[in-house]
GUZAGU-392648 format. One record per residue (C-alpha): residue number from 1; x, y, z. Coordinates in Angstrom, 3 decimals. Layout:
% residues N
nr, px, py, pz
NUM, X, Y, Z
...
***
This chain:
% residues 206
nr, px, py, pz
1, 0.000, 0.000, 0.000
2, 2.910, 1.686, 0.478
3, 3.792, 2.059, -3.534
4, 1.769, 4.627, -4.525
5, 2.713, 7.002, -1.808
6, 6.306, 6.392, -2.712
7, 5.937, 6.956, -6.389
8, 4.150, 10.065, -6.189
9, 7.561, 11.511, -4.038
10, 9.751, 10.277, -6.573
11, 8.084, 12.030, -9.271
12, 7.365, 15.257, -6.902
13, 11.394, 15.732, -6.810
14, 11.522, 16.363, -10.428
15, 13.730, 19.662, -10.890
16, 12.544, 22.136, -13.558
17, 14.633, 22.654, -16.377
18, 17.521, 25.426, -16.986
19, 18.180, 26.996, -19.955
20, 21.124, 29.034, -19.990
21, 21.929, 31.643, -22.292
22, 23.330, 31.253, -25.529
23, 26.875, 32.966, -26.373
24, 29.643, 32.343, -28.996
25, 32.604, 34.119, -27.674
26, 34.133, 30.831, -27.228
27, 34.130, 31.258, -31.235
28, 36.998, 32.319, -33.395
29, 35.887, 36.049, -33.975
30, 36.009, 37.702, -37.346
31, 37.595, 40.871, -37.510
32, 36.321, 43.450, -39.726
33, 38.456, 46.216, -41.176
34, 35.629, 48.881, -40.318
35, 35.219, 51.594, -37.556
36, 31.590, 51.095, -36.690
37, 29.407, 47.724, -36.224
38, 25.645, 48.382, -36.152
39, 22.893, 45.864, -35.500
40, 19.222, 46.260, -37.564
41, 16.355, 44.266, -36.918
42, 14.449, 43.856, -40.066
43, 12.337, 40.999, -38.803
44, 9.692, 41.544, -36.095
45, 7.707, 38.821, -34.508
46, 4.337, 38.875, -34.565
47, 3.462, 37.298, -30.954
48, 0.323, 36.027, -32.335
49, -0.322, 32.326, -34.149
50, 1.353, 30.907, -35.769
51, 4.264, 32.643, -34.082
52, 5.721, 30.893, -30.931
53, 8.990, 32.621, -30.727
54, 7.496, 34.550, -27.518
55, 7.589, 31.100, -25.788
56, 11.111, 30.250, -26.216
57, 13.693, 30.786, -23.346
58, 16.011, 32.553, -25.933
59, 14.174, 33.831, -28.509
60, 15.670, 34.009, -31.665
61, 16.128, 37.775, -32.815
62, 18.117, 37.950, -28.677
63, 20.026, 34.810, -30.090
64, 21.335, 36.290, -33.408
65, 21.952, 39.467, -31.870
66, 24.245, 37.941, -29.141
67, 25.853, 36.079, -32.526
68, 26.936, 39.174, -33.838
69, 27.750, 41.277, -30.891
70, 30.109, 38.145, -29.566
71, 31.362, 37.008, -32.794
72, 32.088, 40.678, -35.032
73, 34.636, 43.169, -33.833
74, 35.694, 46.154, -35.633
75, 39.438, 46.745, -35.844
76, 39.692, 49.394, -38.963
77, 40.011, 53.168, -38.296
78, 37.186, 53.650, -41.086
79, 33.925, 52.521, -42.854
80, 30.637, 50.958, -41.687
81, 29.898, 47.132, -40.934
82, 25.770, 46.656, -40.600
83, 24.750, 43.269, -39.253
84, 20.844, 42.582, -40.459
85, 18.296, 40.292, -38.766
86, 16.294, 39.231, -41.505
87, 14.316, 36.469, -40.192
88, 14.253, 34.977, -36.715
89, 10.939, 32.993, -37.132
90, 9.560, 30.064, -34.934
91, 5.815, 28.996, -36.028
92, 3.509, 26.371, -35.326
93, 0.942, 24.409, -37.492
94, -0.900, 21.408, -34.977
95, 2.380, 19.273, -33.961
96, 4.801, 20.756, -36.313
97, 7.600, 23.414, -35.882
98, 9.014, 25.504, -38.299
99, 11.943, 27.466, -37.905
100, 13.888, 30.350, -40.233
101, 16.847, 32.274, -39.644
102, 18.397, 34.763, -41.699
103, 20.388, 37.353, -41.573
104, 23.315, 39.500, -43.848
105, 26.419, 41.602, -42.919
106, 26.622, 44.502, -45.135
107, 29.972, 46.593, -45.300
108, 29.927, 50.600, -46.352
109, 33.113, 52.092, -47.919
110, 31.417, 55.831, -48.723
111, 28.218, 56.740, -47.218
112, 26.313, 55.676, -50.167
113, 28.089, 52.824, -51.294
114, 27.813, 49.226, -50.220
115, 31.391, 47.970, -50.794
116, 29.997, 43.988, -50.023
117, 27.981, 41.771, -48.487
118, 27.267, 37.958, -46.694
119, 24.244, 36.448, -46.428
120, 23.365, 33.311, -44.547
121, 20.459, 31.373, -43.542
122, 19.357, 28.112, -41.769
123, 16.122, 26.281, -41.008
124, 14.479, 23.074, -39.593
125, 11.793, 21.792, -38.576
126, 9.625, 19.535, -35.798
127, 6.879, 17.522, -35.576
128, 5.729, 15.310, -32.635
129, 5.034, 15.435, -29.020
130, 5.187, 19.370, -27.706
131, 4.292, 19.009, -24.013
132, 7.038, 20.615, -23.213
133, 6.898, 23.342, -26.165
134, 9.640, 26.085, -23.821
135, 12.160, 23.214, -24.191
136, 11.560, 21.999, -27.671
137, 11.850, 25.595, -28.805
138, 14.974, 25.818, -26.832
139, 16.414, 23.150, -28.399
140, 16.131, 24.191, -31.928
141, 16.841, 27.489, -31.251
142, 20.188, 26.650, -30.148
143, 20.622, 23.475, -32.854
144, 19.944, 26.187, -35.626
145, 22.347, 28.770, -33.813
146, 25.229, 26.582, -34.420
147, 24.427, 25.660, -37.605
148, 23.775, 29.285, -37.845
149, 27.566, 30.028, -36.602
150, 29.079, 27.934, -38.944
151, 27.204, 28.958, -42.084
152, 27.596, 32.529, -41.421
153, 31.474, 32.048, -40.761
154, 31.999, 30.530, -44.082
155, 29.768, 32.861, -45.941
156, 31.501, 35.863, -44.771
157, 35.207, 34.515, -45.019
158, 34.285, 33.739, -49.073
159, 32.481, 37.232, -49.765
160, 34.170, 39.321, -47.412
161, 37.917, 38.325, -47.484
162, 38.733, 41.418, -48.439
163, 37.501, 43.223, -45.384
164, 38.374, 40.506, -42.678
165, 41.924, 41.215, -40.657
166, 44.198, 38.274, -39.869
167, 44.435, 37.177, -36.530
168, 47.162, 39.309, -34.601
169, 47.707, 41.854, -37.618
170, 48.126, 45.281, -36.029
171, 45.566, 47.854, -36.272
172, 45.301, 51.379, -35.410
173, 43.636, 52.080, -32.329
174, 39.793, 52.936, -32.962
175, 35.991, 53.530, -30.934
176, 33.695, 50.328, -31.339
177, 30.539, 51.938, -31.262
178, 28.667, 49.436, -29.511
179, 25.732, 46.886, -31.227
180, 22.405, 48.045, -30.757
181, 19.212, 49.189, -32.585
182, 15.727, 49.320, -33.187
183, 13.484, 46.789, -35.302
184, 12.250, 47.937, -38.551
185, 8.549, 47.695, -39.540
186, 9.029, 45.127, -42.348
187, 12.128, 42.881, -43.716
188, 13.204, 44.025, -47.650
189, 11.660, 41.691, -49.835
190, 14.990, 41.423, -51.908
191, 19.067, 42.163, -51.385
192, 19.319, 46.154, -51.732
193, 21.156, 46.420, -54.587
194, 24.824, 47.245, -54.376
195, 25.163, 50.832, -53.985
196, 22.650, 52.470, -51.601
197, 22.737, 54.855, -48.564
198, 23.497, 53.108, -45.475
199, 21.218, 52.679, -42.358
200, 20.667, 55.892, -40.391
201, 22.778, 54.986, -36.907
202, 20.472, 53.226, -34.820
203, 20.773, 53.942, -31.054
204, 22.649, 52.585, -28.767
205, 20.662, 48.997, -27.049
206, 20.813, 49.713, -23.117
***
């Protein structure tokens, strides 16, 4: 008679789960030969179905912005490095999951001119049992974040070479202004083309 009594205590000292932040410091860090790193966020959830992103631990737009503010460092004593959120998406249809990342470092040589870019993007999706929907989101937040990492490395070594400084190369001192900004109403639907004006300077992200 005793069994019941004891199984209902072993399953009472069940701990919640922990889901600690996602950075990517740890990362090799690519070094841009500009004078200024912005952050724009194109892409703005909706917080209404099928959007679930508001339910995940680290939502996705705070996931790629940590990406670039860990991972990008400016090193130049000139130009203008913008790092755009382009999609950050996590929707659900019954028991599937759909996730969409995008985003695209942009590099100004002249106010108007965009010198080169990177773009990268990852998805993925889920379907089956979402009792535990925080820590399913969770999970492929952070499996498409280092996918995410890796894609984004190689797109902007092969497009941007020419703007990326060698580990331990010597560069004049400069002011990193620091990432921040304010989401956009709407994403572009298309690449800008290759010359056009650059952001205005978004402020500063407390």
């Amino acid at each position: 008679m005793l069994w019941p009594v004891l199984l209902a205590g072993c399953g009472g000292e069940r701990r919640p789960r922990t889901y600690p932040p996602l950075h990517y410091d740890y990362l090799v860090p690519l070094r841009l030969n500009v004078s200024t790193l912005q952050i724009e966020q194109r892409f703005v959830p909706s917080g209404a179905p099928p959007d679930v992103s508001q339910y995940d631990p680290v939502p996705p737009v705070l996931a790629l912005r940590t990406m670039a503010q860990d991972r990008l460092q400016a090193v130049g004593t000139a130009d203008l490095a913008v790092f755009v959120i382009q999609d950050a998406s996590l929707t659900r249809r019954g028991d599937t999951i759909a996730g969409n990342f995008a985003v695209q470092l942009d590099v100004y040589n002249t106010p108007t001119n965009r010198a080169a870019y990177a773009q990268a993007s990852v998805s993925s999706t889920y379907t089956g049992d979402l009792d535990d929907l925080s820590g399913r989101l969770y999970d492929m937040t952070k499996d498409m974040m280092d996918r995410m990492n890796v894609e984004f490395e190689y797109q902007a070594r092969r497009a941007l070479s020419n703007w990326l400084v060698p580990a331990g190369a010597i560069q004049a001192p400069v002011q990193q202004q620091p990432l921040g900004g304010a989401p956009l109403e709407s994403p572009p639907s298309s690449p800008p083309p290759p010359s056009l004006p650059p952001p205005e300077p978004l402020p500063t992200s407390p």
